[in-house]
C-alpha positions as CSV (number, residue, x, y, z in Angstrom):
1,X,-29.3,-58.2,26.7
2,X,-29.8,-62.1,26.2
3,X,-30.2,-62.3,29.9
4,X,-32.5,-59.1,30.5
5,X,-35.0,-60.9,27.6
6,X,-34.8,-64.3,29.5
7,X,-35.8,-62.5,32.8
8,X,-38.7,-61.1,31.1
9,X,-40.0,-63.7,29.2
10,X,-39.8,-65.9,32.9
11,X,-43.1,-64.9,33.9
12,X,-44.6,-66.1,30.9
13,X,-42.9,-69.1,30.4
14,X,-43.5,-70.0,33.7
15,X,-47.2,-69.4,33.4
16,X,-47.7,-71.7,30.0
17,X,-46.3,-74.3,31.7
18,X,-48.6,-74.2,34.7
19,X,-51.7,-74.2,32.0
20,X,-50.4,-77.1,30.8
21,X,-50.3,-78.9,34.2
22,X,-53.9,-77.1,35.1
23,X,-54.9,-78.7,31.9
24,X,-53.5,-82.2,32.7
25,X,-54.9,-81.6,36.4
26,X,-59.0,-81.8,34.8
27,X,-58.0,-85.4,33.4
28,X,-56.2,-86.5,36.4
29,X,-58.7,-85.5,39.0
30,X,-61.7,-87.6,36.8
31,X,-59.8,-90.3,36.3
32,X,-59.1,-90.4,40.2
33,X,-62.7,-90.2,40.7
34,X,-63.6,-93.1,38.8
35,X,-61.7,-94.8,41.3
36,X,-61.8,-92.8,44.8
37,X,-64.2,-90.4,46.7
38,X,-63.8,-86.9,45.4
39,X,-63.1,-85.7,48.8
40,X,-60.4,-88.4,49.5
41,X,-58.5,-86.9,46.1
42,X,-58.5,-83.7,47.7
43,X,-57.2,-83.8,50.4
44,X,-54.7,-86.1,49.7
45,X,-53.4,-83.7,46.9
46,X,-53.3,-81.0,49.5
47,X,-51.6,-83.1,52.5
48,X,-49.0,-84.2,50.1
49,X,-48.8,-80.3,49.0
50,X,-48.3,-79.4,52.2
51,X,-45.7,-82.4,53.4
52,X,-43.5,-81.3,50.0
53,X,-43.2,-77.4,51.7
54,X,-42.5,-78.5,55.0
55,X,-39.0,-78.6,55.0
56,X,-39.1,-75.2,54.0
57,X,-41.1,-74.3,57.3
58,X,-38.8,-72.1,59.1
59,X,-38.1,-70.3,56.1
60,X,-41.5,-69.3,55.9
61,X,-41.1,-67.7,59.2
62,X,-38.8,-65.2,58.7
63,X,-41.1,-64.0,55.3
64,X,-42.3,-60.9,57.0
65,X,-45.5,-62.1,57.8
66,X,-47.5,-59.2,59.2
67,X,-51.0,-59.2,61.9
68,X,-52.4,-56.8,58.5
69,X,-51.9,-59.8,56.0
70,X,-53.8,-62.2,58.0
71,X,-57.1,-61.7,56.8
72,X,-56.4,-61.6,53.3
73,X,-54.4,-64.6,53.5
74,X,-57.3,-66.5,55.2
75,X,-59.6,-64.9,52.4
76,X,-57.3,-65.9,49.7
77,X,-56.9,-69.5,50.8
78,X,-61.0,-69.3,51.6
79,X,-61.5,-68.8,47.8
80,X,-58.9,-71.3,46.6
81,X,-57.9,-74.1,47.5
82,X,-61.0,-74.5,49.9
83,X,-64.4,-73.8,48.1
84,X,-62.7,-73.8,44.5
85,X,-62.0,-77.6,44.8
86,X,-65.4,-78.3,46.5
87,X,-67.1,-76.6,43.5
88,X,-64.6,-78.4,41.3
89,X,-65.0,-81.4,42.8
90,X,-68.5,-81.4,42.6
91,X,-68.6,-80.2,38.8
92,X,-66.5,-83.2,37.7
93,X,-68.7,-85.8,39.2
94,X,-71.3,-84.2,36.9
95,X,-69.9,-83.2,34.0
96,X,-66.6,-84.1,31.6
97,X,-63.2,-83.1,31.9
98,X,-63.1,-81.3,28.8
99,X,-66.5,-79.6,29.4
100,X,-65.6,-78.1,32.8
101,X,-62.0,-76.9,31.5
102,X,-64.1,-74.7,28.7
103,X,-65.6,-73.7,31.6
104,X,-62.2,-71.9,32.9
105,X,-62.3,-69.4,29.9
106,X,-65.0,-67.3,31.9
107,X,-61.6,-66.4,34.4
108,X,-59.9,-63.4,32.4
109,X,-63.1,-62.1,32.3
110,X,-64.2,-62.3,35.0
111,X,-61.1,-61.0,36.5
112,X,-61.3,-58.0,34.2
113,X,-64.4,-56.9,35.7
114,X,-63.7,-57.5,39.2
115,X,-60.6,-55.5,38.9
116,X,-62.6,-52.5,37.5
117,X,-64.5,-52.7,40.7
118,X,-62.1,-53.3,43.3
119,X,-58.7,-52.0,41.7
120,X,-61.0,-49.2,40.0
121,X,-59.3,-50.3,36.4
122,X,-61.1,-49.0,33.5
123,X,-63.6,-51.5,32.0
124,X,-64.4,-50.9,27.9
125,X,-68.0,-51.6,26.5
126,X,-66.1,-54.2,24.3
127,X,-64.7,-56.3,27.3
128,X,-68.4,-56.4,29.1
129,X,-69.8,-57.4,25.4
130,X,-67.3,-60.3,25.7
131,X,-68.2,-61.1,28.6
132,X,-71.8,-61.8,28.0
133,X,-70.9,-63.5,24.7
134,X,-68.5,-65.8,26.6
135,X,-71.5,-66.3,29.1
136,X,-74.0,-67.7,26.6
137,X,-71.8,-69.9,24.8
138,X,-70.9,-71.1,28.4
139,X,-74.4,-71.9,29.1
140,X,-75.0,-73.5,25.6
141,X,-72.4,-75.4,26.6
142,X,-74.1,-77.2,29.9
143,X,-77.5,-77.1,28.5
144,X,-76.8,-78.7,25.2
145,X,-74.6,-81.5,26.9
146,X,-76.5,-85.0,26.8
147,X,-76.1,-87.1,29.7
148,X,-73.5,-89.8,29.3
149,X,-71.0,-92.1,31.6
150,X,-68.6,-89.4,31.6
151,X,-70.6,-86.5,32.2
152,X,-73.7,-87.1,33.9
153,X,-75.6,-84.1,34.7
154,X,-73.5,-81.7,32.4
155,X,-76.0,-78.6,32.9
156,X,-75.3,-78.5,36.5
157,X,-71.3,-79.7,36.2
158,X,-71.0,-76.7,34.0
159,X,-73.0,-74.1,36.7
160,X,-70.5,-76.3,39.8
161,X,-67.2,-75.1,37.4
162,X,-68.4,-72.1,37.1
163,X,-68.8,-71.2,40.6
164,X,-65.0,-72.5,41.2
165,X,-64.3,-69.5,38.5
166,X,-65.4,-67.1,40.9
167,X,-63.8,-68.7,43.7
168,X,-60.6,-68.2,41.1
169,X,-61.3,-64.9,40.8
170,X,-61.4,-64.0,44.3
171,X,-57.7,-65.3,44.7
172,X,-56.5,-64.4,41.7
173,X,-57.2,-60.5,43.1
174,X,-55.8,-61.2,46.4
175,X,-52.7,-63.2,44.9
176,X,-51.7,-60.0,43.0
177,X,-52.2,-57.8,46.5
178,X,-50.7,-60.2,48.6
179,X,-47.4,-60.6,46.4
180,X,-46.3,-57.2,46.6
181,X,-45.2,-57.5,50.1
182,X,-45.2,-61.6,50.6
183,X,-42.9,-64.3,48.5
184,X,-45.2,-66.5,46.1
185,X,-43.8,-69.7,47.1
186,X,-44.9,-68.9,50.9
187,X,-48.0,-68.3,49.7
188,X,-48.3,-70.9,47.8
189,X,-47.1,-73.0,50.9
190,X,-49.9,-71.5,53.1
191,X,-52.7,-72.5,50.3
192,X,-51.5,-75.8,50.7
193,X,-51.7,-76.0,54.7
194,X,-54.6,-74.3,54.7
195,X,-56.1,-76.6,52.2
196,X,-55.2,-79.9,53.9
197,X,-56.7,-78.5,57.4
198,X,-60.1,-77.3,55.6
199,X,-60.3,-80.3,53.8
200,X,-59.3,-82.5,56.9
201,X,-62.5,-83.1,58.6
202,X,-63.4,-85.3,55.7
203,X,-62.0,-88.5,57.0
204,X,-64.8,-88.3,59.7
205,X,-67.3,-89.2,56.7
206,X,-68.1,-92.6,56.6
207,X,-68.3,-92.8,52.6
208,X,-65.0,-91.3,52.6
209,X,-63.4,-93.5,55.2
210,X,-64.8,-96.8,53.6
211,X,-63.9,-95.4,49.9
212,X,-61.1,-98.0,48.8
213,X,-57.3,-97.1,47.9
214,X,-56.3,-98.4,44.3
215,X,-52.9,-98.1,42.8
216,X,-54.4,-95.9,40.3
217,X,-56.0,-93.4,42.0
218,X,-52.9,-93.2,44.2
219,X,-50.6,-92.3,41.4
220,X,-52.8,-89.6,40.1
221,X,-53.5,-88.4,44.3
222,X,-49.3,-88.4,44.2
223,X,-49.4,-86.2,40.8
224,X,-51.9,-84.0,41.7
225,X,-50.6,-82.8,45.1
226,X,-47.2,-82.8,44.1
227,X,-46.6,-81.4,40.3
228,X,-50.0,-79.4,40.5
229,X,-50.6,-78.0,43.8
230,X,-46.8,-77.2,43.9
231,X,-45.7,-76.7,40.5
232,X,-48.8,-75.1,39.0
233,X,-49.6,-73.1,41.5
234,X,-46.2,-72.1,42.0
235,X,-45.4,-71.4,38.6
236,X,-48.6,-69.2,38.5
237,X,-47.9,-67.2,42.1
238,X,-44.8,-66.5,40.5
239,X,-46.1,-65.4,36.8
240,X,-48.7,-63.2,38.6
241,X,-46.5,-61.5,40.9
242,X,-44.3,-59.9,38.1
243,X,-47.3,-59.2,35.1
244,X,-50.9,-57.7,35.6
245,X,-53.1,-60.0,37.4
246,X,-55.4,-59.4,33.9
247,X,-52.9,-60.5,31.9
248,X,-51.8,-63.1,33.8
249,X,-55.9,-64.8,34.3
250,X,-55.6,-64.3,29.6
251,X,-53.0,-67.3,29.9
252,X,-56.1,-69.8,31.5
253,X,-57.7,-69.4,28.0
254,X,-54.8,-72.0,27.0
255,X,-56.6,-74.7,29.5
256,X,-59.1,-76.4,27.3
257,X,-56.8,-76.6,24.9
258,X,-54.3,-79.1,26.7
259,X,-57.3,-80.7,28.7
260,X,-59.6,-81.6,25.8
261,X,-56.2,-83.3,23.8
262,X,-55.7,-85.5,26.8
263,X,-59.3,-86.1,28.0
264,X,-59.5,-87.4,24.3
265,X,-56.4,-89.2,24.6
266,X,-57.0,-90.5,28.2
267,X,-60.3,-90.7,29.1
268,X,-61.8,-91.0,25.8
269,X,-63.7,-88.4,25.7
270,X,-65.7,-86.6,22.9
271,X,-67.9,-83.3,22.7
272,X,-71.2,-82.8,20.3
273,X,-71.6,-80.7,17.1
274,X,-73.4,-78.8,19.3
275,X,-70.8,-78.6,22.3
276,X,-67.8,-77.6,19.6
277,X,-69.8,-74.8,18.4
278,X,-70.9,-73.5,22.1
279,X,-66.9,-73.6,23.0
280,X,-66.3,-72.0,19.5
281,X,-68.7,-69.1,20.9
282,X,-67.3,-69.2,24.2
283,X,-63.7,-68.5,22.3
284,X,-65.4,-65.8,20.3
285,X,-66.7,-64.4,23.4
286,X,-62.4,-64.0,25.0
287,X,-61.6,-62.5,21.9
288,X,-64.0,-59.9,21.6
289,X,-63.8,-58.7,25.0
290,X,-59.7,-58.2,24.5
291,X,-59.3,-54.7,24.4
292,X,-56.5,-54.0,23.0
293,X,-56.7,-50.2,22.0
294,X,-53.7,-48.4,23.5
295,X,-55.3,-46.2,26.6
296,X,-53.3,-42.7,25.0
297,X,-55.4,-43.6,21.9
298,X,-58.9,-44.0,23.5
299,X,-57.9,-40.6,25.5
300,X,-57.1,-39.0,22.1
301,X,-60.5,-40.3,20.5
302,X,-62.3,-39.2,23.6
């Protein structure tokens, strides 16, 4: 019995943990682009992502790999790593660390309503009242940021972060399809190959090439490729091939919380009056679109 509770409670163990490396990952990534070119982070987290699967290469061969997953698995990888960390990238050049992590709330959401469409899940007034509660305070959010050393252009951080959430969303649907019939960890292996080839042809930019190397930046580079792009990701692969892809996306609402602790601790960070109170509505916005009445119940009332 002790055992059977264990194995269920993996999945969600496993996927705390990676929000609390996704939440570090925000801090990490800023801190490296105080002292390296955004692109150079990148793929530099994904080349040493990709070097830590390749011993298990050949393994990934004999995964049952079929001509019919190809496309998805280009799609998935498409949407994340590839234009996820450009948008990302781009939003924390603009805006703060803690800002664009609030940001990352939008995902359930998001996901909710994406699998209505395309997994043709039920989607209740409530959860699309949420949503557009969760939008607004979103928007407060960048338009009420003031510009500082930190963050910028927070208005147009905010829309950058954003965009990655779609980008997240788009995986996150083709994660749960793909995992049926393919392992996690190979997928998560493939993101990472895929990543460091998309992300490759950066060295040919002459900002990028000239960008110096500091100890720093290194160490953060080394941390993000290895404990993120492997851990987190394969924590979360892993979490979201034994739960609902829904339930699984309602575990990013625990970001912000880890990245705004150590974007305070770390990069000294602070948010406005005004900011608290837009990520307070953004909050409000999750909760109210959690539907939690039982479906037998909402058949009965119907």
């Amino acid at each position: 019995m002790v055992s059977d509770g264990l194995q269920r409670m993996l999945p969600f163990m496993a996927l705390v943990l990676a929000m609390v490396l996704w939440g570090s990952s925000f801090v990490a990534m800023k801190y490296s682009f105080q002292e390296m070119h955004p692109l150079s982070v990148v793929l530099g987290r994904m080349v040493i992502a990709s070097l830590c699967f390749l011993p298990f290469f050949r393994s990934f061969a004999r995964m049952g790999l079929r001509r019919r997953h190809v496309l998805p698995i280009l799609a998935m990888c498409l949407c994340e790593p590839c234009c996820y960390f450009l948008f990302e990238s781009a939003a924390l050049t603009c805006t703060s660390a803690s800002q664009a992590a609030m940001i990352t709330t939008m995902l359930p959401l998001l996901v909710a309503l994406t699998a209505g469409f395309y997994l043709e899940e039920r989607i209740s007034s409530q959860t699309i009242f949420g949503f557009f509660i969760a939008a607004a305070g979103a928007l407060w959010l960048g338009l009420g940021g003031q510009g500082t050393s930190q963050a910028p252009h927070p208005a147009w951080g905010n829309f950058f972060e954003f965009m990655a959430m779609l980008c997240a969303t788009g995986y996150t649907i083709l994660m749960k399809r793909l995992s049926k019939e393919l392992h996690p960890f190979f997928l998560t292996g493939i993101q990472a190959f895929v990543g460091a080839l998309f992300f490759l042809p950066a060295l040919l930019l002459g900002k990028v090439q000239s960008a110096p190397l500091p100890a720093g930046g290194l160490c953060m580079v080394l941390y993000l490729g290895t404990v993120v792009s492997v851990g987190a990701y394969g924590l979360y692969n892993f979490g979201i091939s034994r739960i609902p892809a829904s339930q699984a996306a309602a575990f990013v609402n625990l970001i912000p919380v880890f990245s705004i602790v150590l974007g305070y601790l770390i990069l000294g960070e602070r948010l406005t009056f005004w900011q608290g109170m837009a990520c307070a509505l953004v909050f409000c916005g999750v909760l109210v679109s959690q539907d939690t009445v039982p479906e037998q119940k909402r058949g009965q009332a119907a």
